[in-house]
C-alpha positions as CSV (number, residue, x, y, z in Angstrom):
1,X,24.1,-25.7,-6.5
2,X,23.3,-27.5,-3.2
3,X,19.5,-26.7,-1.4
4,X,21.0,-24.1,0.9
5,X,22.8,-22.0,-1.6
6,X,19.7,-22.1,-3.4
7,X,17.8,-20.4,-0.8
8,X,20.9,-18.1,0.0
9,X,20.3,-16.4,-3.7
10,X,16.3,-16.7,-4.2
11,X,16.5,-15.1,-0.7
12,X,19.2,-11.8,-2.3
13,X,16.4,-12.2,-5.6
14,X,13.6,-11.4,-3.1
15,X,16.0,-8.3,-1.2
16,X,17.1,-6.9,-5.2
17,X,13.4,-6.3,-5.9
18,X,12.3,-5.2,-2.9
19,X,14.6,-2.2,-3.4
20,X,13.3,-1.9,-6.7
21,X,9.9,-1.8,-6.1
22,X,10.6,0.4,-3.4
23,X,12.8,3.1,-5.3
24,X,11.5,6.7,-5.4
25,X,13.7,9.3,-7.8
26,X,14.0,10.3,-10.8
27,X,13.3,7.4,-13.6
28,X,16.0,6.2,-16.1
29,X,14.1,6.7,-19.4
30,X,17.1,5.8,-21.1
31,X,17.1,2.5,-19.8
32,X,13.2,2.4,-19.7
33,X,12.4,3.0,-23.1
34,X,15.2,0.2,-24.0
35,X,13.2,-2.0,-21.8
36,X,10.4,-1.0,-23.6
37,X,11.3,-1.5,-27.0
38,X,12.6,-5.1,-26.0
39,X,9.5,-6.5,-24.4
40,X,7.7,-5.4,-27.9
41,X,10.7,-6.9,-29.6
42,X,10.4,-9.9,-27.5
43,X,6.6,-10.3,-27.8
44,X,6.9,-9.9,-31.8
45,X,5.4,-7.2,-32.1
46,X,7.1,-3.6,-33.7
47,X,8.6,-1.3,-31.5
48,X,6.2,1.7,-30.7
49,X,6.8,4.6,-32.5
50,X,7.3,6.5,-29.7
51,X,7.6,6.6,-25.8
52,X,5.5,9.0,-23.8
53,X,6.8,10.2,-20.2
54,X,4.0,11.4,-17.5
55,X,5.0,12.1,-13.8
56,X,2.8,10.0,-12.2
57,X,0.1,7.6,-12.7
58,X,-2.4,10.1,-12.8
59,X,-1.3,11.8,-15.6
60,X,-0.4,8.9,-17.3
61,X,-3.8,7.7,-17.5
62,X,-5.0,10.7,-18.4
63,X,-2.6,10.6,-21.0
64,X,-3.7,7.3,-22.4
65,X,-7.7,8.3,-22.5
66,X,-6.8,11.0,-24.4
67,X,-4.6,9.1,-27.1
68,X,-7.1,6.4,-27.2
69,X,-10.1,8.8,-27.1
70,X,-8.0,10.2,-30.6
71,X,-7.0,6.5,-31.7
72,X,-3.1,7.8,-32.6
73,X,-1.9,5.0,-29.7
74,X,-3.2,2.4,-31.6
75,X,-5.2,-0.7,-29.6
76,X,-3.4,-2.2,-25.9
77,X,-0.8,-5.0,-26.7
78,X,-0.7,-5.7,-22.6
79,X,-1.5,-9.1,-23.5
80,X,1.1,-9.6,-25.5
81,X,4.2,-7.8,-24.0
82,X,3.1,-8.8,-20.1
83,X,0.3,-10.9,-19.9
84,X,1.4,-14.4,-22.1
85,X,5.0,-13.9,-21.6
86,X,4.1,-13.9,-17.6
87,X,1.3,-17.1,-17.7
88,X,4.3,-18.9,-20.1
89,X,7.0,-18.6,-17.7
90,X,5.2,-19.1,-14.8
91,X,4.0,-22.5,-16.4
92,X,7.4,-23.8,-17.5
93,X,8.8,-23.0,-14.2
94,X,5.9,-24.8,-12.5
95,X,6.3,-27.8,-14.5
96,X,10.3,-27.8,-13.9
97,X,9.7,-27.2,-9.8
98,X,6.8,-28.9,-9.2
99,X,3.9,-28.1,-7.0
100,X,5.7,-28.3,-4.0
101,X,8.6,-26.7,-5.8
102,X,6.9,-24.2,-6.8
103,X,5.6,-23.1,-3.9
104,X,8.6,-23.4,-1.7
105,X,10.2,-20.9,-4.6
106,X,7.7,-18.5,-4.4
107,X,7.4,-18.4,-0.8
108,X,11.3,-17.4,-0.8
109,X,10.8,-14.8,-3.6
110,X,7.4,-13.2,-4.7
111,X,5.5,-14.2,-1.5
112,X,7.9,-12.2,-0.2
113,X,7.0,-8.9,-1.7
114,X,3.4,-9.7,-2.5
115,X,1.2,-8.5,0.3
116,X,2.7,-5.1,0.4
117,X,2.6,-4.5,-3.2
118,X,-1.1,-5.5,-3.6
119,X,-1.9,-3.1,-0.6
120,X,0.0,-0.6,-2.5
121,X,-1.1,-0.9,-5.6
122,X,-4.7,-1.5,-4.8
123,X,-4.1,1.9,-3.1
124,X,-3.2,3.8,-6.2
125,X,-6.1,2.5,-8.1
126,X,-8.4,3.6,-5.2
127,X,-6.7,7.1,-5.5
128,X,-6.8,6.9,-9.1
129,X,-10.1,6.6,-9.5
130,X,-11.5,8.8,-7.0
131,X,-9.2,11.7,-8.2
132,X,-9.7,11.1,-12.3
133,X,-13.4,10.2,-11.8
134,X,-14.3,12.9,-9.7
135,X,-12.2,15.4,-11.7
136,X,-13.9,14.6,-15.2
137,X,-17.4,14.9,-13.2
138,X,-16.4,18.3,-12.2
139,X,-15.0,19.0,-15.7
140,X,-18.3,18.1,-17.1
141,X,-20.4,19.9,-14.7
142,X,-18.7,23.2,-15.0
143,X,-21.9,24.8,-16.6
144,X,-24.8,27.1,-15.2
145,X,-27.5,24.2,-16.3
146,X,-29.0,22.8,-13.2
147,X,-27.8,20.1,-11.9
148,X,-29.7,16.6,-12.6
149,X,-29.0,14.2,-9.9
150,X,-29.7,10.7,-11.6
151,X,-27.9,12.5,-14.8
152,X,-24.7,13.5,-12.4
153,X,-24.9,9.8,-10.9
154,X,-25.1,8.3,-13.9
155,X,-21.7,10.1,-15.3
156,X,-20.1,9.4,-11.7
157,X,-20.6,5.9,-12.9
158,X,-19.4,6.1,-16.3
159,X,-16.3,8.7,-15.5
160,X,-15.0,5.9,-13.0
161,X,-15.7,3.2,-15.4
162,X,-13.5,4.8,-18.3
163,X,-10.9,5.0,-15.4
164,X,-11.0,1.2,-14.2
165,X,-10.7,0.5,-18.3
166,X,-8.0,2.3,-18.4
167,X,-6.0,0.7,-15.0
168,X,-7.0,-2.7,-16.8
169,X,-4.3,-1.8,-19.6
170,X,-1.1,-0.6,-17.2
171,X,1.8,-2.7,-16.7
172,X,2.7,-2.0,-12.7
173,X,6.6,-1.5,-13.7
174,X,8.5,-1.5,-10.5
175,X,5.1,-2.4,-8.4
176,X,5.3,-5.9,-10.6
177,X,8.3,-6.4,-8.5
178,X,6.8,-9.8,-6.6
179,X,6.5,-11.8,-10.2
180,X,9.7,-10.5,-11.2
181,X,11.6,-11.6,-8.4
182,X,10.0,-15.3,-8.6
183,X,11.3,-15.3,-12.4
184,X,14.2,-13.6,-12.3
185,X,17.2,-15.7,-13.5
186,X,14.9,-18.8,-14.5
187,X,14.3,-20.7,-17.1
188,X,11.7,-18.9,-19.0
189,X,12.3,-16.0,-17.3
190,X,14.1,-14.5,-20.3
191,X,10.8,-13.5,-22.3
192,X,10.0,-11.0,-19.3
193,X,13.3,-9.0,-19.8
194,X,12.1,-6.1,-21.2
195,X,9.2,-6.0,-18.4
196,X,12.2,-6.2,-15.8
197,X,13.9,-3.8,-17.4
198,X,11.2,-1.1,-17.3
199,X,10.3,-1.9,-13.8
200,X,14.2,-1.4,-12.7
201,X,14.4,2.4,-14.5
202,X,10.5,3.4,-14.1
203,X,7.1,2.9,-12.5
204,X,3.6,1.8,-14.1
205,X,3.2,2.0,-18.0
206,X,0.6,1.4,-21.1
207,X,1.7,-0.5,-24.0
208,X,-0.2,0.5,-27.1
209,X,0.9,-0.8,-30.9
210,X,1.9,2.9,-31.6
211,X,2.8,4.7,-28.7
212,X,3.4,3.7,-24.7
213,X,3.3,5.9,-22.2
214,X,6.0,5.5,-18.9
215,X,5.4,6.9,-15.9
216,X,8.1,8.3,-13.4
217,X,8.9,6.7,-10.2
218,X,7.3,8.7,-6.5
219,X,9.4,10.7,-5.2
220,X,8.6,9.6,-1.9
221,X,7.2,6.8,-0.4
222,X,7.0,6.2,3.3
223,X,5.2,3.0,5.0
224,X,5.3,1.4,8.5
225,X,7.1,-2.0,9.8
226,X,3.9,-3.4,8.2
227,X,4.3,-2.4,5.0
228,X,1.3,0.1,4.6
229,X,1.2,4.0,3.8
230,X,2.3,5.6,6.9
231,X,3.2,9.2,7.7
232,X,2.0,11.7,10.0
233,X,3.3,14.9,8.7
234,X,3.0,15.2,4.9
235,X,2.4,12.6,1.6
236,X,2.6,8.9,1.9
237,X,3.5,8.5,-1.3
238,X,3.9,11.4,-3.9
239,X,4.9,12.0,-7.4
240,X,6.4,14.7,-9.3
241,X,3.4,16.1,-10.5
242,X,1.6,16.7,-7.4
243,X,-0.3,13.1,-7.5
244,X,0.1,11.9,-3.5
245,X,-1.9,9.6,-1.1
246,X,-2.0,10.8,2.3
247,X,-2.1,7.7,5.0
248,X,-2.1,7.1,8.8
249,X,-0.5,2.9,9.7
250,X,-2.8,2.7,5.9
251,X,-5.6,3.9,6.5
252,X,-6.1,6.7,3.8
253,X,-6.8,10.0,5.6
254,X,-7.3,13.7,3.7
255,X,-4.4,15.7,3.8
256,X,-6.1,18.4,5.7
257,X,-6.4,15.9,8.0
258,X,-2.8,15.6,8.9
259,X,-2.7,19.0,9.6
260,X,-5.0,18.9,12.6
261,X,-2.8,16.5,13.9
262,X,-0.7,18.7,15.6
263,X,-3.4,20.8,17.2
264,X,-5.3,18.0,19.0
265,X,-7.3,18.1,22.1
266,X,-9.6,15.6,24.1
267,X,-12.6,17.2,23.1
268,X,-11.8,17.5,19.3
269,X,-11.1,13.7,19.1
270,X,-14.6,13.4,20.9
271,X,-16.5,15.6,18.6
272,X,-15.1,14.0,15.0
273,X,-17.7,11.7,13.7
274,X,-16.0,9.4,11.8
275,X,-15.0,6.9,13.9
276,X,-12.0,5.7,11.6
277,X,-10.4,9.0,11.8
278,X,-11.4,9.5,15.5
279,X,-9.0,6.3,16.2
280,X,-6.1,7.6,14.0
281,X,-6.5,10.8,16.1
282,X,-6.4,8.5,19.1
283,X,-3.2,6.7,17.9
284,X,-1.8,9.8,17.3
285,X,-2.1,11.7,20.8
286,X,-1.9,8.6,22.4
287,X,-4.7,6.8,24.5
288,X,-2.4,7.4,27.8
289,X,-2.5,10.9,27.4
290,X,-6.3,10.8,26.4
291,X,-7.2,9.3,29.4
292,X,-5.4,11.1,31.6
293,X,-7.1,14.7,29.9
294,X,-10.2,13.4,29.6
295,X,-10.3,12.3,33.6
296,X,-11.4,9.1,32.7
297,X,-11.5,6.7,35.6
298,X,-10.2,2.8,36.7
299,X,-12.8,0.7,36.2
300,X,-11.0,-2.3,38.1
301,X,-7.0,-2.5,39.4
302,X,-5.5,-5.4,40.4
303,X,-1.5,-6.6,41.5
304,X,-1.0,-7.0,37.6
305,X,-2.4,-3.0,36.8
306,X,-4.8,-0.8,36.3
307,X,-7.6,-1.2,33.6
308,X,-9.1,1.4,31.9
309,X,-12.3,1.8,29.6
310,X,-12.9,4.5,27.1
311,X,-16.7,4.6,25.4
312,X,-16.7,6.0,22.2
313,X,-19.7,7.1,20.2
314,X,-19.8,5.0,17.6
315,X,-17.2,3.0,17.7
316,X,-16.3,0.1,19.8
317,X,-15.1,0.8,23.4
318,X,-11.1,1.1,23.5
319,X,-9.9,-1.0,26.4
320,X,-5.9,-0.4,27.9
321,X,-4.2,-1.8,31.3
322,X,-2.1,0.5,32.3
323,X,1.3,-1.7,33.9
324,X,4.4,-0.9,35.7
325,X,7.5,-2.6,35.1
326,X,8.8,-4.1,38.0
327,X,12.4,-4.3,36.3
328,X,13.7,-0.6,37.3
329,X,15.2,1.9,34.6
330,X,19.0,2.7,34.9
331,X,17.6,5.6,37.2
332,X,16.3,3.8,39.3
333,X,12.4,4.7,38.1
334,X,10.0,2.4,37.0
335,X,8.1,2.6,33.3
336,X,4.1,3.0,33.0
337,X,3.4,0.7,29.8
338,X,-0.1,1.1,28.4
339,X,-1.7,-2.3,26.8
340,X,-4.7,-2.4,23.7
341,X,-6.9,-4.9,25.3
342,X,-9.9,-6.4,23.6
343,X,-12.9,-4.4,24.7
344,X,-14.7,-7.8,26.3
345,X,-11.4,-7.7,29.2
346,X,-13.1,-7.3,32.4
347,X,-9.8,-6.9,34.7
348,X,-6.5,-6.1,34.6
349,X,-5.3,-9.5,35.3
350,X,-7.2,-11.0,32.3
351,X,-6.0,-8.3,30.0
352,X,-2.1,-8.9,30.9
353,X,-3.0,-12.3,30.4
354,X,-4.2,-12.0,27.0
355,X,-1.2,-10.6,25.6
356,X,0.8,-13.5,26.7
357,X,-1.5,-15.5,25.1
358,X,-3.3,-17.0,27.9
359,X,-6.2,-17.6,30.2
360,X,-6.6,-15.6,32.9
361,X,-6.7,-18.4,35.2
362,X,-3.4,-19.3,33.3
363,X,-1.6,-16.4,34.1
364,X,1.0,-16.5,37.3
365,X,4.6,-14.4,36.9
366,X,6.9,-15.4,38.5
367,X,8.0,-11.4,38.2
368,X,6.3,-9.0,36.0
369,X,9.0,-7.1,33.3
């Protein structure tokens, strides 16, 4: 195989398990709880003696705090089916490739999955654990005692502990996607087949000596060019059960939230408090239109545009040139652009400039498009 047809199919690797860690739909328990049974078969261990299916991660570990909690599932075997077949591969194929093999491989493979799949993962744990911990709190607190502050704090505490223990014993399934891809079809990569073969059929699972439990896949998941949780109308990402993180460009944003969208004025985007959401709201009427409702004035115009300045209680000022470009539409009309500037630009010219990359003492178009 010569150096170019090497990249060619560690490059298709990378594109095979970014579908798969991407997939929403329906699981394929038949072939999930065969991939199951062969990464305890493959770590030595006996097959469970039986496969539990939850529709989503929340139930899931829900599920395995209550079969622990009863001891039937027997204790985690994570190290064994993932964790040592995983540091064993990764070291013979390290040794084989070298350092700077190594890292030339997995920056055509895992590196190229990995940022987005720790942003989404790290995102379910957050949701997780805020939705689990809060919900055994409430659970516990259902009673007509009066309510002890340090006592409810210190069961906060423990509630989301018990919940980070239990995260600590999943297997990411389809979200281990990066890994897989840098071992998939190399040496050593074979004791990970049963891993691979869950995370093609199914989504995060627990691996206990007597029972595991499998989770189903979302059955949606929408993110932006940069990868993160994204959408404006509805769940992020959402599971069969109900389980769904609601997102705007990643920031995590109640789903009530999403609903006021559509009703936006000037003066409710002034009036929310928290300035986080107050940009999201911004980026979602658009700071053109804002400034044009709220009567905000120019602070400086030059030949390059207009500049514009927007205080916000708060939060840091948000600073746009408004541009025309010079290169007419097929109409003959000429389109109003609207640039993020930092908030130190002090004219238009320097603003323009920045987004080239430049000085503004740098900056001379020849023409402006």
């Amino acid at each position: 195989m010569t150096a170019g047809s090497g990249a060619v199919t560690t490059a298709e690797t990378a594109r095979t398990w970014r579908t798969v860690a991407s997939a929403t739909g329906p699981a394929d328990r038949a072939a999930a709880e065969e991939g199951v049974r062969l990464a305890y078969r493959l770590a030595g261990l006996p097959e469970p003696e039986t496969v539990v299916w939850a529709d989503s991660p929340r139930e899931g570990a829900s599920l395995v705090a209550r079969l622990t909690a009863e001891g039937t599932a027997g204790r985690s075997v994570r190290d064994a089916v993932r964790t040592r077949p995983w540091a064993t591969a990764r070291r013979q194929l390290f040794d084989r490739l070298g350092s700077d093999g190594w890292a030339e491989h997995w920056a055509l493979t895992g590196a190229q999955l990995w940022d987005g799949l720790v942003m989404l993962t790290e995102r379910i744990r957050t949701g997780l654990i805020e939705d689990l911990a809060v919900t055994a709190v409430a659970s516990d607190a259902a009673t007509d005692t009066p309510v002890d502050e340090e006592a409810a704090a210190k069961a906060a505490a423990a509630a989301e502990q018990s919940v980070r223990l239990t995260l600590l014993d999943a297997v990411l399934g389809q979200h281990d996607a990066a890994w897989l891809a840098a071992f998939d079809g190399q040496e050593g990569g074979e004791a990970l087949a049963g891993i691979a073969a869950v995370a093609r059929a199914a989504g995060w699972w627990w691996p206990y000596e007597r029972a595991a439990v499998v989770c189903e896949r979302p059955v949606a998941l929408h993110l932006d060019e940069a990868g993160r949780l994204d959408r404006g109308d509805g769940p992020a990402l959402a599971f069969p059960d109900g389980f769904a993180l609601y997102a705007w460009r990643g920031m995590p944003v109640p789903a009530e939230f999403l609903d006021e969208l559509t009703e936006l004025t000037p003066r409710s985007i002034r009036e929310e408090e928290n300035a986080e959401l107050r940009r999201v709201m911004l980026e979602h009427y658009g700071y053109d239109r804002y400034l044009k409702e709220s009567d905000a004035a120019p602070v400086q115009r030059d030949e390059t545009g207009v500049l514009w300045r927007l205080e916000l209680e708060g939060d840091e000022p948000q600073v746009m040139v408004e541009v025309v470009n010079s290169t007419p539409e097929p109409d003959g009309t000429h389109r109003t652009y609207w640039l993020r500037v930092p908030p130190r630009t002090r004219t238009a010219r320097e603003g323009v400039a920045w987004t080239f990359g430049l000085e503004e003492a740098e900056y001379a178009p020849m023409r402006q498009t």
